[in-house]
N, CA, C and O of each residue as an XYZ file, in Angstrom:
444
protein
N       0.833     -1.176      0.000
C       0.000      0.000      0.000
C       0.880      1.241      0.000
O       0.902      1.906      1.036
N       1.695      1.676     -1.170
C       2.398      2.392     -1.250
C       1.617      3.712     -1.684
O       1.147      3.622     -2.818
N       1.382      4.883     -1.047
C       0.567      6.335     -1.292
C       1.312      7.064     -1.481
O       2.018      7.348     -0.514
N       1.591      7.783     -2.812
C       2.528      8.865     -2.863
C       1.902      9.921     -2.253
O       0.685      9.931     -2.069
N       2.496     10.640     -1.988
C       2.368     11.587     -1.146
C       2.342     12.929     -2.064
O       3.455     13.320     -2.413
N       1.218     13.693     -2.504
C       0.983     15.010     -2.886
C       1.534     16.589     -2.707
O       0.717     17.417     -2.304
N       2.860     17.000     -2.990
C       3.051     18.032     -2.115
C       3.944     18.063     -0.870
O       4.853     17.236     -0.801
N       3.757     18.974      0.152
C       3.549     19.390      1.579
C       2.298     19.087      2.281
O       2.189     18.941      3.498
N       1.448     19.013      1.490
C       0.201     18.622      2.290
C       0.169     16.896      3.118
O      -0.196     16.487      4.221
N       0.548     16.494      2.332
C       0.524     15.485      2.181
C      -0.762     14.289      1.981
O      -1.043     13.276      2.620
N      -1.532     15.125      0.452
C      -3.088     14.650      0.590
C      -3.334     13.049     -0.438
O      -3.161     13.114     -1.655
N      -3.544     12.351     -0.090
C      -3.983     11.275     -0.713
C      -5.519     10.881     -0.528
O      -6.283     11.286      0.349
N      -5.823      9.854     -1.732
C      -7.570      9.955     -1.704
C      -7.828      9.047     -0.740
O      -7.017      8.257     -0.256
N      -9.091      9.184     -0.439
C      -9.803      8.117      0.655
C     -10.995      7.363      0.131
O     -11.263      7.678     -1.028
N     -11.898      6.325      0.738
C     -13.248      6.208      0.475
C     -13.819      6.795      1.510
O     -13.209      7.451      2.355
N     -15.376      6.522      1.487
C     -15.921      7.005      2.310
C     -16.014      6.273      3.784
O     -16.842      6.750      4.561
N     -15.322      5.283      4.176
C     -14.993      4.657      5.138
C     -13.948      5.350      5.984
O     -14.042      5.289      7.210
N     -12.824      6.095      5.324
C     -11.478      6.658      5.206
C     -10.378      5.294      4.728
O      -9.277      5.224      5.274
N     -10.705      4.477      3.902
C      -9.619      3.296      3.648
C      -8.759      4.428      2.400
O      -9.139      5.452      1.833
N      -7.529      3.676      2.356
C      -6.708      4.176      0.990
C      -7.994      3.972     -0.526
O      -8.786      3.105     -0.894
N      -7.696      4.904     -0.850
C      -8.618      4.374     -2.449
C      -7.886      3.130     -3.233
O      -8.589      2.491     -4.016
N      -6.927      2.865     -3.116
C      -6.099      1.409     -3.809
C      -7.186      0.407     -2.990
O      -8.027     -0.297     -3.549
N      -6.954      0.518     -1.427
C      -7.091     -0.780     -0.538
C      -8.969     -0.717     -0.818
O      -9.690     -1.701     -0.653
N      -9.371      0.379     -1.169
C     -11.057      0.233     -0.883
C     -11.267     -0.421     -2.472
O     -12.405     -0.890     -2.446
N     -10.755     -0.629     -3.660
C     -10.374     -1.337     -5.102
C     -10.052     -2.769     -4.711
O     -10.427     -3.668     -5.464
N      -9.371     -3.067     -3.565
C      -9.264     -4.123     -3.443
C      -9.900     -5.251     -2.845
O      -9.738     -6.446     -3.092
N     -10.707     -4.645     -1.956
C     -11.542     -5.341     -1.294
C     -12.785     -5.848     -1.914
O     -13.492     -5.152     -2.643
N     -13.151     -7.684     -1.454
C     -13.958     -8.527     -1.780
C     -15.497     -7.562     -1.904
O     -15.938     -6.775     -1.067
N     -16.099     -7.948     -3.258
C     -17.665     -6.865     -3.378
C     -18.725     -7.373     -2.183
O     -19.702     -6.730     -1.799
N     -18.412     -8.330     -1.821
C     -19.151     -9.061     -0.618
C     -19.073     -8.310      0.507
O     -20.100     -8.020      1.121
N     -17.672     -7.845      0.974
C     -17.390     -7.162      2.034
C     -17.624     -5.846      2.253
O     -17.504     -5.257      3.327
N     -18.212     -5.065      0.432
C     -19.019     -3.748      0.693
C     -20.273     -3.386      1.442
O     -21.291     -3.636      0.796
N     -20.477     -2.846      2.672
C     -21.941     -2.639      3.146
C     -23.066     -1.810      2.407
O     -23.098     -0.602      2.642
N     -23.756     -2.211      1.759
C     -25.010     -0.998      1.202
C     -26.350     -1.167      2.294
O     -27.025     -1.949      2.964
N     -26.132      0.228      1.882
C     -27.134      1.141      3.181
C     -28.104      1.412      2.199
O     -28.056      1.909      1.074
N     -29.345      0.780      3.189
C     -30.187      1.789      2.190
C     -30.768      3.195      2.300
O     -30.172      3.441      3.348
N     -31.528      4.445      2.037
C     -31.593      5.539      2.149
C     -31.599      5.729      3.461
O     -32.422      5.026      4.047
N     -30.970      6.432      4.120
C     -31.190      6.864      5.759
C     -32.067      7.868      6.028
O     -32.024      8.827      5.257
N     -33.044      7.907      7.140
C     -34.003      8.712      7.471
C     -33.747      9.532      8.223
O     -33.403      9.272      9.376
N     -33.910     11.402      7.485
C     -33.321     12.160      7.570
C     -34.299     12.921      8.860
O     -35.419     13.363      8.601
N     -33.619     13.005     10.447
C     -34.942     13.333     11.464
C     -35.024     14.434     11.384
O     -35.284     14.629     12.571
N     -35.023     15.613     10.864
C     -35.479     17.096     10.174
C     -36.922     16.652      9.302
O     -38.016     17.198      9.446
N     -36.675     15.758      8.568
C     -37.357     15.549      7.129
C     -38.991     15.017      7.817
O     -40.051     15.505      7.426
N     -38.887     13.889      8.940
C     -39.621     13.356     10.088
C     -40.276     14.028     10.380
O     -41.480     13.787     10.296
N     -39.891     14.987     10.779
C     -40.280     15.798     12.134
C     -41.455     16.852     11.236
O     -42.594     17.154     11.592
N     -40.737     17.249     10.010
C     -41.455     17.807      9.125
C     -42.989     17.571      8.482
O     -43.836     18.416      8.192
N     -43.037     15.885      8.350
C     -43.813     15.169      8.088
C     -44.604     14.871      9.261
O     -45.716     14.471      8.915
N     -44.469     14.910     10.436
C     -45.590     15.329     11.596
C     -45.776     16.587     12.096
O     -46.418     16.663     13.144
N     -45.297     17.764     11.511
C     -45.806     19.064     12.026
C     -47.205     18.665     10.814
O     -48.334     18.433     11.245
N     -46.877     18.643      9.264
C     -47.387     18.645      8.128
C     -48.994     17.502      9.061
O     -50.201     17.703      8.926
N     -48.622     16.919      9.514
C     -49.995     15.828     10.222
C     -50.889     16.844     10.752
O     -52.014     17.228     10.433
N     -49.865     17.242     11.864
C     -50.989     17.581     12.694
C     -51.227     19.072     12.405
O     -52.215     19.550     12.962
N     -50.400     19.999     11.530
C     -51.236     21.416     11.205
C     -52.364     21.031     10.293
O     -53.353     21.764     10.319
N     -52.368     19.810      9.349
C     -53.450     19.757      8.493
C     -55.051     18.640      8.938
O     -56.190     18.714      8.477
N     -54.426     17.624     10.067
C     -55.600     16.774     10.682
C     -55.902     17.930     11.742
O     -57.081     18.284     11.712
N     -55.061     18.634     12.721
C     -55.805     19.672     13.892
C     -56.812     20.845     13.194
O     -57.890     21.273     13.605
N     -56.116     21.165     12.096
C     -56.834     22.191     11.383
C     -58.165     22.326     11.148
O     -58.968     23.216     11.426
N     -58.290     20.891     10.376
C     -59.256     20.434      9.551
C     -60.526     20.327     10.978
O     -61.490     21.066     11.178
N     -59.965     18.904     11.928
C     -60.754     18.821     13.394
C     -61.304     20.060     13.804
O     -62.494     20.277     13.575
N     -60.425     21.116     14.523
C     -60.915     22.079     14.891
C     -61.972     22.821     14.130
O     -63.032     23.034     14.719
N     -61.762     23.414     12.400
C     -62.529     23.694     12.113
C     -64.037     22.861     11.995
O     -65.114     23.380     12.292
N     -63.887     21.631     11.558
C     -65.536     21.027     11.504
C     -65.897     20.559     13.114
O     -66.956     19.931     13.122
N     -65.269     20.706     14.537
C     -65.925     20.804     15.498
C     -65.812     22.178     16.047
O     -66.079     22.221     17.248
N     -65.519     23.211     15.554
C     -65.856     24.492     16.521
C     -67.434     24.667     16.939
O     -68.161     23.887     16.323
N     -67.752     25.072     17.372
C     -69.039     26.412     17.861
C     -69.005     26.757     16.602
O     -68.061     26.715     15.813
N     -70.410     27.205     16.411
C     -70.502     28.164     15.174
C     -70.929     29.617     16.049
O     -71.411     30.580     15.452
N     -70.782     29.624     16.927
C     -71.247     31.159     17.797
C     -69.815     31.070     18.238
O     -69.659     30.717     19.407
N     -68.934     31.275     17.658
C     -67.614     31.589     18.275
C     -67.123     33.315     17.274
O     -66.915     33.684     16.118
N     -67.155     33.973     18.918
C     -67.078     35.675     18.210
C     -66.437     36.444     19.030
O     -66.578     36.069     20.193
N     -65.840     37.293     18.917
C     -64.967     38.346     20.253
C     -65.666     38.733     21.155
O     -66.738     39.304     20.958
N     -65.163     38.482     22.343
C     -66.282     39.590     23.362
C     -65.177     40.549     24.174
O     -64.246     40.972     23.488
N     -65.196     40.726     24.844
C     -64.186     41.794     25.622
C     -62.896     40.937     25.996
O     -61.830     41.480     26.285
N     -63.106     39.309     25.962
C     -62.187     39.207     26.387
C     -61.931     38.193     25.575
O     -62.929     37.675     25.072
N     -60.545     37.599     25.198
C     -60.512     36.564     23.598
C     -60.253     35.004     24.038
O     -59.222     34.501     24.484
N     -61.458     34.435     23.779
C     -61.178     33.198     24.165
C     -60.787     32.223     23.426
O     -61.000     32.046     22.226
N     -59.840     31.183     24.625
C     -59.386     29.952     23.430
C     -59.857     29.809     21.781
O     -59.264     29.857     20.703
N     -61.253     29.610     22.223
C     -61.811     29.051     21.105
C     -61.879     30.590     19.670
O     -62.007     30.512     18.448
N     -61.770     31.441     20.314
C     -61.170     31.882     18.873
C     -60.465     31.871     18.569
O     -60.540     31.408     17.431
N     -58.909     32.277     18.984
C     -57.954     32.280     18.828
C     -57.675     30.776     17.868
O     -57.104     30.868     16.781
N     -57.966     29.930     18.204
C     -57.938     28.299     17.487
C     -58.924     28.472     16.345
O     -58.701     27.822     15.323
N     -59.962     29.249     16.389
C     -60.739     28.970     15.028
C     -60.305     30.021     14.115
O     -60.526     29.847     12.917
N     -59.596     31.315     14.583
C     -58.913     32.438     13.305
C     -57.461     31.423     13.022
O     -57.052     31.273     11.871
N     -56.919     30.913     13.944
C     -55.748     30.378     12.794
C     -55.677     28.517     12.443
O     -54.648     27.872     12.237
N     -57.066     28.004     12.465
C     -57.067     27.173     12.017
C     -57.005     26.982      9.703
O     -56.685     26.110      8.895
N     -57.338     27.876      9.676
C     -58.079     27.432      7.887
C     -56.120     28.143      7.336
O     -55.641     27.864      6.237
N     -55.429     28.939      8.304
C     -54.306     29.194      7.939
C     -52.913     28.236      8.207
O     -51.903     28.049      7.529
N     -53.463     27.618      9.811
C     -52.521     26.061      9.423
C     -52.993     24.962      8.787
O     -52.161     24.077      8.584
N     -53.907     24.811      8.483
C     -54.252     24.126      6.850
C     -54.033     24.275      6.125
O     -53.937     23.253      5.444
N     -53.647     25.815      5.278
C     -53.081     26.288      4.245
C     -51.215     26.042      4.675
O     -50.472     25.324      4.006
N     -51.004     26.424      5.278
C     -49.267     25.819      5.774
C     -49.026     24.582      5.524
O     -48.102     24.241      4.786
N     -50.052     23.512      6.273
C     -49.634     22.248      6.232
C     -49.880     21.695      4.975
O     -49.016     20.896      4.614
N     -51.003     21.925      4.036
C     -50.888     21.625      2.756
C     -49.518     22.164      1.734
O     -48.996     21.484      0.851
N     -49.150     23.489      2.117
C     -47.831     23.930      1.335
C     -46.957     23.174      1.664
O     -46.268     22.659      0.784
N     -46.676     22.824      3.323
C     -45.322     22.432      3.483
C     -45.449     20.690      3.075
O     -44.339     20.161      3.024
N     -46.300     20.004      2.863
C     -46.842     18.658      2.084
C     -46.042     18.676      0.628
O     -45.200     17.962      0.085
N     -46.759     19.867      0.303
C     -46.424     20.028     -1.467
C     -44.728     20.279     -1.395
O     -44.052     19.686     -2.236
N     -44.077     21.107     -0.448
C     -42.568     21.446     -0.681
C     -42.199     20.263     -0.191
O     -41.379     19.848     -1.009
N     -42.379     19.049      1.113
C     -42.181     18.143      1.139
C     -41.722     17.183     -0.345
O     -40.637     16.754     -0.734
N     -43.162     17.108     -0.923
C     -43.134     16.179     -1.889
C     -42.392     16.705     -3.249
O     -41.954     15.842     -4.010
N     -42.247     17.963     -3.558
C     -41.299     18.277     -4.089
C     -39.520     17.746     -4.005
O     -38.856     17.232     -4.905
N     -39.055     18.131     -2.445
C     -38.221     17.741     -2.181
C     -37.478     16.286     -2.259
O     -36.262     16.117     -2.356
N     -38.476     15.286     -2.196
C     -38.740     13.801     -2.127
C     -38.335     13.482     -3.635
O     -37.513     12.642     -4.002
N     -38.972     14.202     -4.299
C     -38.995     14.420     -5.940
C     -37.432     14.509     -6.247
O     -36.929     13.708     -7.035
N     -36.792     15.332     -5.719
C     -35.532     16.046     -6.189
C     -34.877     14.950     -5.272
O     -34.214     14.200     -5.990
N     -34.834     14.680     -4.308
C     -34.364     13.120     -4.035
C     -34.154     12.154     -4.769
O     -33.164     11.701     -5.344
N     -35.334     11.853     -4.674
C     -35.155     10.610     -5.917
C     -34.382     10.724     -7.124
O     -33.497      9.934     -7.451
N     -34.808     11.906     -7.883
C     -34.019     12.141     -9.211
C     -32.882     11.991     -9.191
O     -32.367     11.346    -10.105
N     -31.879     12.671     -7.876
C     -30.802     12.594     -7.902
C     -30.122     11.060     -7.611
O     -29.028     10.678     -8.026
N     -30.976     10.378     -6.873
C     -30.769      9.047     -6.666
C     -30.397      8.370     -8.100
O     -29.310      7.800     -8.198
N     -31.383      8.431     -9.342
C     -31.698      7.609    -10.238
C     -30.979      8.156    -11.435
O     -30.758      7.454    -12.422
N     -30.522      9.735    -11.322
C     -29.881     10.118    -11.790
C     -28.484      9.870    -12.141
O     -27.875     10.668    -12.854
């Protein structure tokens, strides 16, 4: 496993293991591990805000009060019924940029 040496730096290539790039050429195809896509917990986490702004949304709006109105003083139940039909509109966008993203995933995968 002779690595010439680049320079002063002294940079030679690696794999993604860090083996020499000669020694990672040499090794049995058996002894390569494939991973399959790893689950990205940003991407997760994304996909249950996207749940519950668009199932709470939806709930809240078809069980509110329909006599739900300001009085002097602002209760729960409005506050939850003015920004319900707007985290429905969020959670449907961030669905669609989701599935966009998923999109541009893949491509690059197959690409």
């Amino acid at each position: 496993m002779d690595q010439h040496q680049s320079g002063v730096v002294g940079f030679h290539e690696v794999d993604e293991y860090r083996n020499p790039l000669t020694a990672a050429a040499e090794r049995p195809a058996e002894d390569v591990v494939r991973s399959g896509p790893k689950l990205n917990p940003f991407i997760a986490v994304l996909w249950l805000v996207v749940a519950v702004l668009v199932v709470g949304g939806f709930a809240f709006l078809l069980n509110a009060p329909l006599s739900v109105s300001m009085t002097d003083r602002v209760s729960m139940a409005y506050v939850l019924f003015s920004f319900a039909s707007p985290a429905v509109f969020v959670g449907i966008l961030t669905f669609l940029g989701l599935m966009f993203w998923h999109a541009g995933q893949w491509q690059r995968r197959r690409g």
